[in-house]
N, C-alpha and C positions, 0 to 999 in steps of 0.2 A: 499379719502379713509382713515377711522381711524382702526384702531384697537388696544383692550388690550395691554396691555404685559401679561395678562393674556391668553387674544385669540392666541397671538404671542408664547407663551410657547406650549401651547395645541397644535398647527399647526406643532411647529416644534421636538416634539417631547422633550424641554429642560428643565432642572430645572429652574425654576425661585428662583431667590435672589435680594428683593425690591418689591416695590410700586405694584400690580398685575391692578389696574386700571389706572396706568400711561396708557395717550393715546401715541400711534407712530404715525405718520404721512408720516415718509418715512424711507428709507434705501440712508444711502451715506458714504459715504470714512471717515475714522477718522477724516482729516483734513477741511473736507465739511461739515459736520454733526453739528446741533445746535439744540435748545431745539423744543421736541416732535420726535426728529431723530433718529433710532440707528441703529451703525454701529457696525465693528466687529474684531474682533482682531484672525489669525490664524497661529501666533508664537509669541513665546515669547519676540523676539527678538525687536516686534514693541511697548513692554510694557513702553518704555520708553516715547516713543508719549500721555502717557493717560495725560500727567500733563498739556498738551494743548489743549486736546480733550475735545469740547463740547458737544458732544451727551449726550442724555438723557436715554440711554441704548446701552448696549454692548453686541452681542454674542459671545461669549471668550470659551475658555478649563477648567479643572477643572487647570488646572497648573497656568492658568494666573488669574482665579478666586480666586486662594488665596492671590495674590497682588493686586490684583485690587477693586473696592468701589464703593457703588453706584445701581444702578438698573443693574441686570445681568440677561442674560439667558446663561444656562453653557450645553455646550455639547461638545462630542468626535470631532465633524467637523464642529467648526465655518463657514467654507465657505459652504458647507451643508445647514446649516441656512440660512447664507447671500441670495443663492440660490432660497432658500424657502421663506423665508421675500420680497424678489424681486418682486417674481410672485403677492403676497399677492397686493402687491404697483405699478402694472407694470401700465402705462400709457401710455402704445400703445391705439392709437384711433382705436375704432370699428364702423365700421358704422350701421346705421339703417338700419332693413330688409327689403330686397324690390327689384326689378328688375328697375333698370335704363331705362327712354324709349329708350336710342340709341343702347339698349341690343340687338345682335341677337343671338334671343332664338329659335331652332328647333320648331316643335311641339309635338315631342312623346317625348321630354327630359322631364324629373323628377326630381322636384324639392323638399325639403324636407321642412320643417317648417323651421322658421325663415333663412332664406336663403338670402343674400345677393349678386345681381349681377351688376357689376358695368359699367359705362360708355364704350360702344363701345366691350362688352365683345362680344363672339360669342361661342352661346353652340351648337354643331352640333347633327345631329340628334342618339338618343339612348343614350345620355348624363344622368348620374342618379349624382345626387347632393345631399347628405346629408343632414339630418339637423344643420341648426348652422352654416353651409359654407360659407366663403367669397369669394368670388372672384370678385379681384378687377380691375380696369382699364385695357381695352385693353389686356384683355388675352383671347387668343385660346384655347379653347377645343376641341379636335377632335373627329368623331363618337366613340359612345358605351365607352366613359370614364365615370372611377368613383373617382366622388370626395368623399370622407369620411365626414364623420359625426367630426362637427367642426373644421375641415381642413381651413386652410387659403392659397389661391395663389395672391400671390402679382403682381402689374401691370406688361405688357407685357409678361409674362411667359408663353412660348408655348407647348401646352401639345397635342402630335400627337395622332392620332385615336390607341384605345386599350390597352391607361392606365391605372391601376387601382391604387388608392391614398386612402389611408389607415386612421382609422381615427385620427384626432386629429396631423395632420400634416400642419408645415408650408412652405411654397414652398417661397421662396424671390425672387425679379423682376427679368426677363430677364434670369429664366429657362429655360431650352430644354428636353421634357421629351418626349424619342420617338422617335428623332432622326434617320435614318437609319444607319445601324453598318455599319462597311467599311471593305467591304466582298467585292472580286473580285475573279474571276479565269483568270489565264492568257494560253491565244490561240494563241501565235508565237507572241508576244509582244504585242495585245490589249487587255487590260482591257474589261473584261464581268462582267458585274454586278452583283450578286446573290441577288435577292429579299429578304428582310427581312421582316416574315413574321409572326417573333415571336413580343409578348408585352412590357410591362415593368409590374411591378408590384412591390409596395411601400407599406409596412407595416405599423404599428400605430405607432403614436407620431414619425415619421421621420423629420430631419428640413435639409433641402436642400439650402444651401449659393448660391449667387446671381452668376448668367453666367457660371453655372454648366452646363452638359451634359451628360445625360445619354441614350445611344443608348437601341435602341430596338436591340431581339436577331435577331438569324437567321434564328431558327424555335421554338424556345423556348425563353420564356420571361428570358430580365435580373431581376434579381432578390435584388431587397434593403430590408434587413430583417428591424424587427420593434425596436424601438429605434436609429436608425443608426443617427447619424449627419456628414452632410458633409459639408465644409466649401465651402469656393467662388472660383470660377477657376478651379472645379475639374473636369476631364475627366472621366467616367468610358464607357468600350466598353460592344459592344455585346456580350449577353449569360454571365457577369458577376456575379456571386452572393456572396453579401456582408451579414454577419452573425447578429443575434441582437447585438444591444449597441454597435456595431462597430463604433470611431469616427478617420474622417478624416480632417485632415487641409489644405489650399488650395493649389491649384495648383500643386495637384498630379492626377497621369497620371494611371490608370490602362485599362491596353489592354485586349484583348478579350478573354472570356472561363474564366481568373482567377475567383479562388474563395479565400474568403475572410472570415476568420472564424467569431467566436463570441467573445464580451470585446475583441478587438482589436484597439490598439492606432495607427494612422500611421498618420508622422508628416509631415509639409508642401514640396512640389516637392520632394515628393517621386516616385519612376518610378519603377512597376512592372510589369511583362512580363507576354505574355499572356500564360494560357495551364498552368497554375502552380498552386498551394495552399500555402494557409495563415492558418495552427494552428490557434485554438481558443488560445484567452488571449498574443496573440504576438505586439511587444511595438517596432515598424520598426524609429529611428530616422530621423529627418531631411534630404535631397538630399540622402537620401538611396537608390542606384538601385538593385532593387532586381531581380536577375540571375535564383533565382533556387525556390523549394518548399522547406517553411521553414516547420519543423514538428515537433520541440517543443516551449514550451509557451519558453519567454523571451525577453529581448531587442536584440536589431540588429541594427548595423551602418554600413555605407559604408560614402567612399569620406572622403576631406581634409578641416580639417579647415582652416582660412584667414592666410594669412602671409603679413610683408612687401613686396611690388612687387617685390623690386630686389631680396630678399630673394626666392619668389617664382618664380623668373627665372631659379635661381641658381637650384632650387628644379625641375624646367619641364626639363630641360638640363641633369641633375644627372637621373633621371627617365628614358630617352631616352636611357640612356648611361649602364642601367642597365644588361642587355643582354651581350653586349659587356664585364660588370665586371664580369659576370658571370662567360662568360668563360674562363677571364683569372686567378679566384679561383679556378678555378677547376685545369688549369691547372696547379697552386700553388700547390696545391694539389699532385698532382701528382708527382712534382717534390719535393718537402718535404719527400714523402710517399719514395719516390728512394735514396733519399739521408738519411735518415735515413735506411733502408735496406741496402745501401753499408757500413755503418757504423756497423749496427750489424755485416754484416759479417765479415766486419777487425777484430771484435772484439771477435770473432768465434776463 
């Protein structure tokens, strides 16, 4: 893949400063980067790196573009570009369209144009597949799913009967989409199982990291809005609904009925409870458990950072012991409060 620096401006929206038919050839790291490369600067602070840097163009800020030389494209969010430049250059292999013989393909399933189905895949019957679709190796689709129009599902990924997959999404290996939710009623201590009989339903441009799960509802689909990214490891339960451009990072746990607003950041093993809400534009940090409905935008932490071990013995001991110091403040308290009262009076 070539392209301008002139193509590379017009794509990304930047000013160009130098050469407009320099070709590029790829996107890599300051330190990576050598002639026909460019890479990109998104603080100031790595300006001192250029006097080593061989790339052949730079996307920088207007700040760093007045110290810096050379072939530039200058815009408000270098990483923005990088982004952008990336997709331009991606070298993920795409295969050629075409149904694998070891495919088992229904016969009412629907295929769209150019459509790719791969080795040992199995499309069950009512399966409607977009056009552009990949799916690759050893993935299950179950009856009446819909794959989207240039959706990608990567090998092994299990997709249970009455998904619907949105388009221009990518699913990575060893998904579970459909899942049954972990619904029970208890009858004098045995577990009764309640049928779950709701869907899943996946919005556009969603990308779903690898040994995720997301259950189907109970009577109603969980719901993944369109743009959502979720990273690897993550759990989401039944009747869930997660808001557009929501991204999560792995191995966070959300339990059943939550909802989950819009632009919401929520960072890795985070734990929130089921039956509650997440505000739009909420920014939940790292091992955050989250107790209650949050209802305005902002960040939120919970939990302790690292300490030295013995220091964090000393720290679970003192915590224990907290209760205990409680009441003996209070009862400081009270005896302060007394003895300054027999003192006013003397003093009466």
């Amino acid at each position: 893949m070539e392209k301008t620096l002139q193509e590379l401006a017009e794509h990304l929206g930047a000013e160009l400063k130098g050469e407009p038919q320099l070709i590029i050839t790829a996107v890599l790291p300051l330190d990576k980067a050598k002639k026909s490369h460019i890479s990109f600067i998104n603080d100031p602070k790595y300006i001192s790196r250029l006097a080593e840097c061989e790339a052949e163009a730079l996307i920088v800020t207007p700040e760093v573009a007045e110290q810096a030389e050379g072939n530039l494209l200058v815009m408000a969010d270098p990483y923005l570009g990088f982004a952008k430049a990336a997709q331009i250059f991606d070298s993920t292999p795409c295969p050629i369209p075409g149904v694998h013989s070891s495919a088992q393909v229904a016969n009412d399933v629907t295929l769209g144009e150019g459509v790719y189905v791969g080795p040992n895949v199995v499309l069950e019957a009512g399966v409607v597949v977009g056009n552009g679709a990949v799916i690759d190796a050893g993935v299950y689709v179950g009856q009446g799913c819909v794959i989207g129009v240039d959706s990608r599902v990567y090998p092994n990924t299990v997709i249970y009967h009455g998904v619907s997959l949105g388009d221009g999404c990518i699913i990575h290996a060893n998904v579970v989409l459909g899942s049954d939710g972990f619904g029970y009623a208890n009858d004098r201590g045995e577990w009764i199982k309640i049928p779950q009989v709701g869907g899943v339903t996946i919005g556009n441009n969603v990308e779903i990291g690898s040994h995720t799960a997301i259950d189907r509802g109970a009577l109603e689909d969980t719901v993944i809005g369109n743009g959502v990214k979720l990273d690897n490891h993550i759990h989401v339960a039944h009747n869930v609904k997660i808001g557009d451009y929501t991204a999560i990072a792995g191995c966070t746990a959300i339990a059943g009925s939550a909802v989950i607003g819009k632009y919401c950041t929520i960072a890795g093993r985070v734990s929130i409870l089921g039956h509650l809400s997440v505000c739009d534009k909420a920014h939940i940090t790292a091992t955050t458990f989250v107790n209650k409905s949050i209802t305005k935008p902002g960040a939120y932490s919970s939990g302790t950072t690292h300490q030295d071990n013995k220091e964090w013995q000393k720290s679970a001991i003192r915590f224990r012991q907290l209760d205990t110091m409680w009441r003996k403040m209070k009862q400081l308290e009270k005896e302060v409060l007394q003895l300054k009262n027999d003192r006013d009076s003397e003093n009466e």
